[in-house]
NUPA-634783 format. One record per residue (C-alpha): residue number from 1; x, y, z. Coordinates in Angstrom, 1 decimal, padded with zeros to 4 digits. Example, Ala and Ser with C-alpha at 12.3 -4.5 7.8 and 13.67 -1.06 7.14 Angstrom:
+-----+--------+--------+--------+
| num |     xx |     yy |     zz |
+-----+--------+--------+--------+
|   1 |  012.3 | -004.5 |  007.8 |
|   2 |  013.7 | -001.1 |  007.1 |
+-----+--------+--------+--------+
END
This chain:
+-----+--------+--------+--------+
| num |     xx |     yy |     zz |
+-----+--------+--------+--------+
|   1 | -017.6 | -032.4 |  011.6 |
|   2 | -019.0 | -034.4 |  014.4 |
|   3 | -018.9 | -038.4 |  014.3 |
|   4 | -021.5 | -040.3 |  016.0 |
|   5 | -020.8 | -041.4 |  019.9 |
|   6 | -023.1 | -044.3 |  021.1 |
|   7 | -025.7 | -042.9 |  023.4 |
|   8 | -024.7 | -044.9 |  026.1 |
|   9 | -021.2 | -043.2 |  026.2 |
|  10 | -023.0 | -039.5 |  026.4 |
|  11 | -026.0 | -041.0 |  028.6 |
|  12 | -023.7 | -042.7 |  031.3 |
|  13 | -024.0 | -041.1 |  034.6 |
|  14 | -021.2 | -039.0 |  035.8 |
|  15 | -020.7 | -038.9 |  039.9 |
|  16 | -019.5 | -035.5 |  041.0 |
|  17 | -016.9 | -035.2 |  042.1 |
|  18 | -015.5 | -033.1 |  045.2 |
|  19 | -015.9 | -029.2 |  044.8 |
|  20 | -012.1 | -029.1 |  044.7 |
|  21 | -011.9 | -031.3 |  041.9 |
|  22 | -015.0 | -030.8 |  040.4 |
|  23 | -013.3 | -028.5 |  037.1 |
|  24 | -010.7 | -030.6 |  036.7 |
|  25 | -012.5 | -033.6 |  036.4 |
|  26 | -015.5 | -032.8 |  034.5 |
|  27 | -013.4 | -030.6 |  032.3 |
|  28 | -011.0 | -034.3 |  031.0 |
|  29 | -014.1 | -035.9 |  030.7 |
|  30 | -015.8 | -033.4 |  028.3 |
|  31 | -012.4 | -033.1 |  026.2 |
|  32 | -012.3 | -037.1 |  026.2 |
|  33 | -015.7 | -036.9 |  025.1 |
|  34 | -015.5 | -034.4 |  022.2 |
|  35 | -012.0 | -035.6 |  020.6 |
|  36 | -014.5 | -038.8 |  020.4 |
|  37 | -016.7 | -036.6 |  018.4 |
|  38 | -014.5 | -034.4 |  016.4 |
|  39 | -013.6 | -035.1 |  012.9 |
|  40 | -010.1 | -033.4 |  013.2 |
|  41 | -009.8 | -033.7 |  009.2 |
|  42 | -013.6 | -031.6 |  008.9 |
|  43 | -012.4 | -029.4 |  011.7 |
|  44 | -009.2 | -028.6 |  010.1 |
|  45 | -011.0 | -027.0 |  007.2 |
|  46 | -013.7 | -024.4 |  008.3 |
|  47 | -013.8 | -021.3 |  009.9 |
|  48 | -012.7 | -021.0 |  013.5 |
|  49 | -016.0 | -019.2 |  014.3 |
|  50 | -017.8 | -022.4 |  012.7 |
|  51 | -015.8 | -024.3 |  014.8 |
|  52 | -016.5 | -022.8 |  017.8 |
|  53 | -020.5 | -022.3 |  017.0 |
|  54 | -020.4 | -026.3 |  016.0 |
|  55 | -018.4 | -026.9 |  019.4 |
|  56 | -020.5 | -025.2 |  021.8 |
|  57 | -023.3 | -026.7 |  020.4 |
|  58 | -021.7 | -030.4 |  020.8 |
|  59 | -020.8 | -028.9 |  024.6 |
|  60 | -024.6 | -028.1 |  025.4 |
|  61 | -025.7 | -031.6 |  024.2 |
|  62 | -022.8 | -033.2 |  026.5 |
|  63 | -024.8 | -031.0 |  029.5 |
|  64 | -028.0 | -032.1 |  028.6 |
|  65 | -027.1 | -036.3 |  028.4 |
|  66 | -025.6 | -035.8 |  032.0 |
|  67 | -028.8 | -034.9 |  034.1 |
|  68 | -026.7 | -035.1 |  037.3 |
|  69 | -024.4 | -032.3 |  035.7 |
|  70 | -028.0 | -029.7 |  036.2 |
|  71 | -026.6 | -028.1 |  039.0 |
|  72 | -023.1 | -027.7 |  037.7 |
|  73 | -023.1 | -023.6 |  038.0 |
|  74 | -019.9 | -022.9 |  035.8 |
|  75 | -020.9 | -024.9 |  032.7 |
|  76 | -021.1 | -021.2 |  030.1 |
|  77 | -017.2 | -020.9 |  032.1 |
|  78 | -016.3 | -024.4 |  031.4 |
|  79 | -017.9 | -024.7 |  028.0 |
|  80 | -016.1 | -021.5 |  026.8 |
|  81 | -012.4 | -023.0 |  028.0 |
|  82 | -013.1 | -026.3 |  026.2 |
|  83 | -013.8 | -024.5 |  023.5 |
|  84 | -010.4 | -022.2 |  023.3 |
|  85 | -008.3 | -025.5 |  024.3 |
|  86 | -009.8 | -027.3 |  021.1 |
|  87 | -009.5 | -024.2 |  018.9 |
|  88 | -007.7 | -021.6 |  020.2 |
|  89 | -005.2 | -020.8 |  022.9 |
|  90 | -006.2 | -022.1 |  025.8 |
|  91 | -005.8 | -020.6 |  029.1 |
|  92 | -004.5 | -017.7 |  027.1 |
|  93 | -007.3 | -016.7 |  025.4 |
|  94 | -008.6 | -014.3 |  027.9 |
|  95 | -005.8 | -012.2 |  027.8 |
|  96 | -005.5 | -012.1 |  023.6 |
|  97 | -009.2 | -010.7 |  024.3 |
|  98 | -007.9 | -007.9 |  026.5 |
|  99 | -007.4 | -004.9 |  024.6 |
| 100 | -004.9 | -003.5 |  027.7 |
| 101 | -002.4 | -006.3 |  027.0 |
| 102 |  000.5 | -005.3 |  024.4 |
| 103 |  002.9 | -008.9 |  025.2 |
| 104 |  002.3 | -011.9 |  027.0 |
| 105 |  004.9 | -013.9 |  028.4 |
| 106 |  004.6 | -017.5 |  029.2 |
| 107 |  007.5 | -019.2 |  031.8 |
| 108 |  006.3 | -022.7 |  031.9 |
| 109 |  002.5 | -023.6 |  033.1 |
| 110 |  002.5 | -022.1 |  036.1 |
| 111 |  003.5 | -018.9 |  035.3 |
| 112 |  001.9 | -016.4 |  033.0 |
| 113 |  002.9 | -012.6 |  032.6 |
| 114 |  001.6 | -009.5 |  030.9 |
| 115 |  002.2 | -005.9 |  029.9 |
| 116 |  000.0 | -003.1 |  030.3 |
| 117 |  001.3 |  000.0 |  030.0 |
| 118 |  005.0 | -000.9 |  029.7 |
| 119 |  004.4 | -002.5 |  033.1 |
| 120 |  004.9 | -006.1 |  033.4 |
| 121 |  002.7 | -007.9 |  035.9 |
| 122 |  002.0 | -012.0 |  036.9 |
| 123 | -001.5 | -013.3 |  036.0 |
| 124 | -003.4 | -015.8 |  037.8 |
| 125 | -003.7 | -017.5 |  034.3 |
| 126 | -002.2 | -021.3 |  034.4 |
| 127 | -001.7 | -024.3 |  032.2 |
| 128 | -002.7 | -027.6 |  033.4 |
| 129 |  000.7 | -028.8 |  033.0 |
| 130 |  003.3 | -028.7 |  030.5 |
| 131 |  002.3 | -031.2 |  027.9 |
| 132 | -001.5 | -029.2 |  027.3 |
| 133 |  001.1 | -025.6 |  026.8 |
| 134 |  003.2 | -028.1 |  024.5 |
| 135 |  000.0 | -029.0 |  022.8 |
| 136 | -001.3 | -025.5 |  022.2 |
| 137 |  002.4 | -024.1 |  020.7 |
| 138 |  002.2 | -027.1 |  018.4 |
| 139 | -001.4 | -026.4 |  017.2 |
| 140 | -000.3 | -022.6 |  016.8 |
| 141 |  002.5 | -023.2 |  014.9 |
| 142 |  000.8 | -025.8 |  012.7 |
| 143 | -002.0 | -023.4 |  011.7 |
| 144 |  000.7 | -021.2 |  010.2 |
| 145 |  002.6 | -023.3 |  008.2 |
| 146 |  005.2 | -024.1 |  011.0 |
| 147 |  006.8 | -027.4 |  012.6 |
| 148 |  007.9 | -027.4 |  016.4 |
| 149 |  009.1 | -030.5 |  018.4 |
| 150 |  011.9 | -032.0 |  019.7 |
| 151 |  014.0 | -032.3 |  016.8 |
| 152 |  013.4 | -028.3 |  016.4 |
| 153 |  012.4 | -027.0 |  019.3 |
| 154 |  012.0 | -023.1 |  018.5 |
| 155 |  009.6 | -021.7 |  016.3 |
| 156 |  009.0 | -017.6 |  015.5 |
| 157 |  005.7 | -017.0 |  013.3 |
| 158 |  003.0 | -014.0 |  012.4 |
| 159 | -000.4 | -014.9 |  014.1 |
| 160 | -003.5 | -014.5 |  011.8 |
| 161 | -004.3 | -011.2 |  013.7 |
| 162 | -000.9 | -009.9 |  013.1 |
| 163 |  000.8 | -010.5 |  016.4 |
| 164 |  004.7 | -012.0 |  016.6 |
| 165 |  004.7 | -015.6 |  018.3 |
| 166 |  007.9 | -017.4 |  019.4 |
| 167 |  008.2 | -020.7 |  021.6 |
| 168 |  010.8 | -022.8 |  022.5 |
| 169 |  010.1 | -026.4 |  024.1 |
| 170 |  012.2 | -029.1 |  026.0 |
| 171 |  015.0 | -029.8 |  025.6 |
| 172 |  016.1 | -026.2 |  025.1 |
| 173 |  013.3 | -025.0 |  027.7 |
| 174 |  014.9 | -025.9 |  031.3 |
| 175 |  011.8 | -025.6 |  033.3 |
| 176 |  008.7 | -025.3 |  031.2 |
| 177 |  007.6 | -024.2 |  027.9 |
| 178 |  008.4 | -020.9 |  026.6 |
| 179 |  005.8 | -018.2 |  025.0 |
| 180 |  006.6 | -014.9 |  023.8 |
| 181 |  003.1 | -013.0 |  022.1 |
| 182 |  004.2 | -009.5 |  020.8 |
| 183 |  000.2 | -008.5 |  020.3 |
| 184 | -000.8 | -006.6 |  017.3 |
| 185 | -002.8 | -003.4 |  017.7 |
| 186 | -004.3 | -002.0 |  014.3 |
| 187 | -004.7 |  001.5 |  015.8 |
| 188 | -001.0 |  003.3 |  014.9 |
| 189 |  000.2 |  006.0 |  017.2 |
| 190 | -000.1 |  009.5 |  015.8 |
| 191 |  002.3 |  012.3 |  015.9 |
| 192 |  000.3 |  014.0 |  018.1 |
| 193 | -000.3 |  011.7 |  020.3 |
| 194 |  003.4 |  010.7 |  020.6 |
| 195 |  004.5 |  014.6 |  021.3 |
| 196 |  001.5 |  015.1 |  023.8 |
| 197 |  002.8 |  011.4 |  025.7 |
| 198 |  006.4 |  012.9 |  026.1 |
| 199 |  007.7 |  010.7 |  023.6 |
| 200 |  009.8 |  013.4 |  021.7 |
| 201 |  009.4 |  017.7 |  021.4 |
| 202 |  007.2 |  019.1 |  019.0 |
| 203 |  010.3 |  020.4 |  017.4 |
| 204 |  012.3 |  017.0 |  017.3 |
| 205 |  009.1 |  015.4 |  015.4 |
| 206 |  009.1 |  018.4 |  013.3 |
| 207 |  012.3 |  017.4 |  012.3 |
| 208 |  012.0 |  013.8 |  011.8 |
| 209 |  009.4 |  014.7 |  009.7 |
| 210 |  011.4 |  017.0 |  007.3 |
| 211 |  014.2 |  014.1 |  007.5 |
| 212 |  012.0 |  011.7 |  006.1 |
| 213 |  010.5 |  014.3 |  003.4 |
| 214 |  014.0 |  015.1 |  002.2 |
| 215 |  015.1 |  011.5 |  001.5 |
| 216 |  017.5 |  011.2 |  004.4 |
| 217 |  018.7 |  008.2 |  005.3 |
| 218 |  018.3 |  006.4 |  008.9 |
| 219 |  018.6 |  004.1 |  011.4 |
| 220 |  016.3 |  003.5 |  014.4 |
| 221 |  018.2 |  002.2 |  017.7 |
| 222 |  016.9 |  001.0 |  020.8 |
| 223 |  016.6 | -002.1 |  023.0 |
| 224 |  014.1 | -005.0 |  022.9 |
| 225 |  010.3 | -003.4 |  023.3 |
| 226 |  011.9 |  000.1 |  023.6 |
| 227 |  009.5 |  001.1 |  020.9 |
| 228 |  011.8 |  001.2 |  017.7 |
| 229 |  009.1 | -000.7 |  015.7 |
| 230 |  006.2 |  001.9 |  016.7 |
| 231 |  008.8 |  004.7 |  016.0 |
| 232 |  009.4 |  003.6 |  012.4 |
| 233 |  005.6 |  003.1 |  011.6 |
| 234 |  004.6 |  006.8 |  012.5 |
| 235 |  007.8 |  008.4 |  010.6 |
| 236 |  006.8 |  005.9 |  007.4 |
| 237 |  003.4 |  008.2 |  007.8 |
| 238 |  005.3 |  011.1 |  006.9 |
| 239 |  006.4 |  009.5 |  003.3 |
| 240 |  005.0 |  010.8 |  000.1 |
| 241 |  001.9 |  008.4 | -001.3 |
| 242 |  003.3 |  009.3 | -004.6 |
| 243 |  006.8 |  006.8 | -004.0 |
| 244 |  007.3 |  002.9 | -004.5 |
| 245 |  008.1 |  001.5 | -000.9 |
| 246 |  008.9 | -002.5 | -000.5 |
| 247 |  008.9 | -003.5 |  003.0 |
| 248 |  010.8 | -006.2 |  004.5 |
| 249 |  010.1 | -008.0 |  008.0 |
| 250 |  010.7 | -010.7 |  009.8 |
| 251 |  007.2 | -010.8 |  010.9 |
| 252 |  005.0 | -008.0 |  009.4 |
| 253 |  003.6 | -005.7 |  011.8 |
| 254 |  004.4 | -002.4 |  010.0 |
| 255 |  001.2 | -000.4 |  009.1 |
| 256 |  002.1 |  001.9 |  005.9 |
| 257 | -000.8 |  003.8 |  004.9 |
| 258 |  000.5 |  004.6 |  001.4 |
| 259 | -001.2 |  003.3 | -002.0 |
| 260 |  002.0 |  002.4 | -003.7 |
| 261 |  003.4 | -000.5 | -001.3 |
| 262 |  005.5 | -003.8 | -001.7 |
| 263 |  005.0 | -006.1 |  001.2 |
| 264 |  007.5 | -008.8 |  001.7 |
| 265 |  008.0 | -011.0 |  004.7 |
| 266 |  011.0 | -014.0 |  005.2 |
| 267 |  010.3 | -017.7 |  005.6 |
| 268 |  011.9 | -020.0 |  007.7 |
| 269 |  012.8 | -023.6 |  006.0 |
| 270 |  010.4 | -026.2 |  006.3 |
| 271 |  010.6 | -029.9 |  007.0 |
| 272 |  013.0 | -030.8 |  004.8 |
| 273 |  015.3 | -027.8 |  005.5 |
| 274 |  014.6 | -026.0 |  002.2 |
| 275 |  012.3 | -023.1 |  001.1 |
| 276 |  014.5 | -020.7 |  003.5 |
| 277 |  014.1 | -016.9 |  002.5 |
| 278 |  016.4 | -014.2 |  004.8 |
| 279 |  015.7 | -010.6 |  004.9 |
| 280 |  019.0 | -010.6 |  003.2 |
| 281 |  017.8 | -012.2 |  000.2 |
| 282 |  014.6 | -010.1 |  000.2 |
| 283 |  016.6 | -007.3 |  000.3 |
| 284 |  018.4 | -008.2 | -003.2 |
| 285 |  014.8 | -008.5 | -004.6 |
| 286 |  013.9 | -005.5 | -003.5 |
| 287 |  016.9 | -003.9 | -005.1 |
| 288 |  015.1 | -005.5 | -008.3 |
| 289 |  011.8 | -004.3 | -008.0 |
| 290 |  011.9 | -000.7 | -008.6 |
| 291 |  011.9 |  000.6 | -005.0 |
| 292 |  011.6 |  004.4 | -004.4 |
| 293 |  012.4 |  003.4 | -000.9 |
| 294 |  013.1 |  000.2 |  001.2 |
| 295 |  012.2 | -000.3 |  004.9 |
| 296 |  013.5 | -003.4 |  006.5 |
| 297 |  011.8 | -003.9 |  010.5 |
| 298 |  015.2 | -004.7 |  011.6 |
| 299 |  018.4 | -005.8 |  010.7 |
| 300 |  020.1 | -008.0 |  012.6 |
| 301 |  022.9 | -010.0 |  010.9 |
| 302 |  024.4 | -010.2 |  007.8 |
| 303 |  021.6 | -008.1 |  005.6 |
| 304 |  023.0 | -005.1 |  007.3 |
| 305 |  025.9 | -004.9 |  004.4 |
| 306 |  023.1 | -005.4 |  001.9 |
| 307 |  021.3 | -002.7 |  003.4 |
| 308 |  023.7 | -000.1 |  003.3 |
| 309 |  024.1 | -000.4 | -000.5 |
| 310 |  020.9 |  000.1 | -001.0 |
| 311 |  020.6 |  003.0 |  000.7 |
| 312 |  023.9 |  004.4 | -001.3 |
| 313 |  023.1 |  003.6 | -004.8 |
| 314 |  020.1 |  005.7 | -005.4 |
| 315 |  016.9 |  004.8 | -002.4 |
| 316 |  017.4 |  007.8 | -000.1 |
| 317 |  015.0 |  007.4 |  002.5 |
| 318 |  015.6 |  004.1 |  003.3 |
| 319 |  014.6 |  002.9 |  006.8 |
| 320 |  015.4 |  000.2 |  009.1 |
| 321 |  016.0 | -000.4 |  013.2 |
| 322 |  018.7 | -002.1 |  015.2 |
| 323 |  019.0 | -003.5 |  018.4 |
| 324 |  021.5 | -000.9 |  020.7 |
| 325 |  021.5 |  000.4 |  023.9 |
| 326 |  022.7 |  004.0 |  022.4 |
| 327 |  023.2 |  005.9 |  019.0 |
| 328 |  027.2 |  005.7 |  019.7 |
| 329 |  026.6 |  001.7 |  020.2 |
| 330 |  024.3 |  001.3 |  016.9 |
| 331 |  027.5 |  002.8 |  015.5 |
| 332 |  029.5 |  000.3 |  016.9 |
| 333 |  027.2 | -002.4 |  015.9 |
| 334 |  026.6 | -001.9 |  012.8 |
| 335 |  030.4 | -002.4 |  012.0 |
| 336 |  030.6 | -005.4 |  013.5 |
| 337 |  027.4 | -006.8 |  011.7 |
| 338 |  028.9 | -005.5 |  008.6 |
| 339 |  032.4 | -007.3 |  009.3 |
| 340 |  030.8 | -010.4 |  010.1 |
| 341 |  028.7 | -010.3 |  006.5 |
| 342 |  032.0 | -009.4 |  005.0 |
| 343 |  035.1 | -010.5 |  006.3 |
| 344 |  037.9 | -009.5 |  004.1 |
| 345 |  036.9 | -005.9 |  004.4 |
| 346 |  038.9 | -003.6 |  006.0 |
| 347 |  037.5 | -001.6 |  008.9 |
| 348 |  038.3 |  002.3 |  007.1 |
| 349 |  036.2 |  001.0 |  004.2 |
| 350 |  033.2 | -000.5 |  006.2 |
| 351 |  032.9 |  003.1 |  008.5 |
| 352 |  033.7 |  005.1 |  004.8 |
| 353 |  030.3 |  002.9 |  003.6 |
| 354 |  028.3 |  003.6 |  006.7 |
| 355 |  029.0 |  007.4 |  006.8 |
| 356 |  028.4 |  007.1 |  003.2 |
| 357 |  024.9 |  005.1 |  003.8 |
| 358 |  023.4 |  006.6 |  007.2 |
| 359 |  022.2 |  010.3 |  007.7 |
| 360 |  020.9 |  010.4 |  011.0 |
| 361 |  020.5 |  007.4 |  013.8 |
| 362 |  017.4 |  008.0 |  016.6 |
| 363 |  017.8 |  006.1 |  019.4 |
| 364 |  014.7 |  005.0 |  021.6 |
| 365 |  014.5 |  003.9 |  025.0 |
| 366 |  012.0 |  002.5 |  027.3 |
| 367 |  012.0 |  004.1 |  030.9 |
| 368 |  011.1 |  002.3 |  034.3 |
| 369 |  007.7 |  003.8 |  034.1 |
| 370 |  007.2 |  002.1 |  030.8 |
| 371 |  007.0 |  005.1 |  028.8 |
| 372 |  009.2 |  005.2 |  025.4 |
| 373 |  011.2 |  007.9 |  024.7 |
| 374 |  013.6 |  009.4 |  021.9 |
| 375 |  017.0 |  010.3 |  023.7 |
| 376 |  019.0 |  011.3 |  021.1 |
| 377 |  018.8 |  011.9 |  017.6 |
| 378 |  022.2 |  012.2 |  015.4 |
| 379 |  023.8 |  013.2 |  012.3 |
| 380 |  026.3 |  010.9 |  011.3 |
| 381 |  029.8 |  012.0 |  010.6 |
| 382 |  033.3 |  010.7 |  009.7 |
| 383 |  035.9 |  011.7 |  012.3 |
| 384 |  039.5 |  011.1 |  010.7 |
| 385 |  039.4 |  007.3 |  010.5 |
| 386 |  036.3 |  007.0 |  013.2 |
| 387 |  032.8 |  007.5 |  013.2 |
| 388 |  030.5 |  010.0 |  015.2 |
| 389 |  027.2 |  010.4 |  016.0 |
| 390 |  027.1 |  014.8 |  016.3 |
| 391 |  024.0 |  015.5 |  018.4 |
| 392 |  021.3 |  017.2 |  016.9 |
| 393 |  018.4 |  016.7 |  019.7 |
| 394 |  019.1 |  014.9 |  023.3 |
| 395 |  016.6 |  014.1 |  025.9 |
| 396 |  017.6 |  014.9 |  030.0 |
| 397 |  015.2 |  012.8 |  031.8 |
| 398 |  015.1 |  013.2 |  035.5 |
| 399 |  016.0 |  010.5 |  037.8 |
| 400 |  012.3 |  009.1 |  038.4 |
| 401 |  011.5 |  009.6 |  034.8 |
| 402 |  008.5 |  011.8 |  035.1 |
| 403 |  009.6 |  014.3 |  032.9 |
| 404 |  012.2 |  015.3 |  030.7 |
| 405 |  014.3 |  018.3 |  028.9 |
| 406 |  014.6 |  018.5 |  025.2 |
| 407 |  017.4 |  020.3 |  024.3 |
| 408 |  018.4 |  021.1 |  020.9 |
| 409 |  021.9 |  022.0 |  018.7 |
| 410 |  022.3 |  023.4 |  015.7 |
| 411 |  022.1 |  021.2 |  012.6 |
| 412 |  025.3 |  020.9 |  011.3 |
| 413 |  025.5 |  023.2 |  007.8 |
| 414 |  026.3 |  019.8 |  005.9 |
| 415 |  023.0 |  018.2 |  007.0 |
| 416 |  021.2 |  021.6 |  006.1 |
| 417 |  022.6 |  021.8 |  003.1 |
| 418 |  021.6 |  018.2 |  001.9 |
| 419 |  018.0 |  018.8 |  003.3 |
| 420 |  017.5 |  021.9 |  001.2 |
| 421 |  018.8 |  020.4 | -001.9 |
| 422 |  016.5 |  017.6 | -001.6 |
| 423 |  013.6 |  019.5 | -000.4 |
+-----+--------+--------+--------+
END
């Protein structure tokens, strides 16, 4: 993997530098030194961790041809961020280690955020400047099949650990490179655990559960990082390992537990602007594959109508999420997803399809506090030539968020009497 540097080029005598600039300094020399010494092609091929053994390795023998470097007292610190610039993510690193952070947020080089907790907070972590962040979205996205530069400046991929990665570059990005890290976690919330957290009652997930049991039909609403992913992997958990379920996403983060399970994720177009695959068109291949059930992470466009007739010609127990701010305005967006998908259909018959399609909608929100909570959970009915969401189960939450009142109607005698037939 390593090519051979003359010995005077690794023997010539470095001056240090002023303490202020000392990093900086002996940091672009190292990385001039070891892009002398790389094979890209080799590197390109083995395993990160042999990369990173082979690299520290090359790092130590750097050291020890620079005898006026002996007293350098961060070389293990310096060493291990040459290492994740070469490989890995950089200044970022750290936090991708840090089992507290759930997203990490990137404004530019200068400015770095986290969340822990559902709290968002600014790091001291920086980039260099601009062109090294450029550099590391670029490697990122080429290690995963994807292209990002000026001519198509956005890119949206599935990291190798599971975690969602979007970028966007100049000339979109104004003032800096753009990072979004949605970070995966392989430990799925349990029931429990979402009850005792004040997610939801005992008695709502008690009904959830049933819902799903019974083959009903539904819809998971909520705004960006309100949760609506993490809602529809626990109520998957309640599905019976005896069923065929194909799942669609955008970027794969569900985490079924079930035997019998058809994984299916889209792909953008490549270079040439062909190969593209939409969760629409997955959807259609799911309708060929035998599905008990089909669970698409969220629809957002046009595979909304394709959705719905799935889940009305014979896969009750269909699940999916939607971005909305309330279970009145998934309603409201869901015809208007389904008008834009199909145009010449009049708006009685598109509301007649969804109260046809959708049993219930839950609607998730995040509070200030950071904690996610269920707010309402709805039986869908036609009202006349309208539809309404009847309330089933709505959250009070006080003003500060700290706790909240479950309150409960009946279920309406149409929804009961689907739920025992099924049962």
């Amino acid at each position: 993997m390593f090519q051979q540097v003359p010995s005077e080029t690794l023997g010539r005598s470095t001056e240090l530098p002023p303490r202020g600039h000392e990093d900086k300094t002996i940091k672009e020399k190292f990385h001039r030194l070891l892009i002398e010494m790389v094979d890209v092609r080799a590197m390109l091929q083995l395993d990160e961790k042999v990369v990173r053994r082979e690299l520290r390795a090359a790092i130590d023998t750097l050291f020890m041809a620079h005898p006026d470097l002996a007293r350098y007292r961060e070389k293990d610190r310096l060493a291990q961020e040459l290492v994740d610039e070469m490989v890995g993510f950089g200044p970022l690193e750290p936090l991708l280690r840090d089992a507290t952070v759930s997203d990490i947020l990137v404004n530019g080089p200068r400015h770095v955020y986290v969340e822990r907790n559902g709290q968002i907070e600014e790091t001291r972590v920086q980039f260099s400047d601009d062109d090294q962040l450029v550099r590391i979205i670029q490697r990122i996205a080429g290690r995963v099949g994807r292209r990002i530069d000026e001519s198509s400046p956005t890119v949206d991929a599935r990291l190798p650990d599971g975690s969602r990665f979007h970028a966007v570059i100049s000339p979109i990005a104004l003032d800096g490179s753009l990072v979004s890290i949605r970070r995966f976690t392989s430990h799925s919330i349990t029931p429990q655990q979402f009850v005792a957290g004040g997610g939801m009652s005992e008695e709502m997930m008690a009904f959830l559960q049933a819902a799903v049991q019974t083959r009903l039909n539904m819809v998971i609403a909520g705004g960006t990082g309100s949760g609506k992913t993490t809602l529809l992997n626990l109520l998957s958990g309640f599905i019976s390992p005896k069923e065929r379920i194909v799942t669609i996403e955008d970027a794969a983060e569900l985490q079924l537990r079930q035997p019998h399970i058809a994984r299916m994720e889209t792909r953008c177009e490549n270079s040439e602007g062909k190969g593209r695959l939409s969760t629409r068109d997955l959807i259609r291949n799911a309708l060929r594959m035998r599905p008990d059930r089909i669970i698409v992470g969220e629809c957002r466009g046009e595979e909304v109508f394709d959705m719905l007739q799935a889940m009305n010609t014979g896969h009750d127990g269909s699940l999916t999420t939607i971005h909305a701010n309330s279970a009145e305005d998934a309603i409201s967006r869901l015809e208007m997803l389904v008008g834009l998908a199909q145009g010449n259909l009049p708006m009685w018959y598109i509301r007649k399809q969804i109260a046809c399609s959708i049993d219930l909608v839950v609607h998730i929100q995040r509070l200030n506090s950071g904690k996610r909570e269920v707010t309402q959970i709805g039986y869908i009915v036609k009202d006349g030539d309208n539809i309404v969401t009847q309330p089933i189960f709505v959250c009070r939450s006080s003003e500060d968020g700290n706790s909240a009142k479950f309150e409960r109607s009946d279920i309406p005698a149409e929804l009961a009497r689907k739920m025992n037939n099924r049962h």
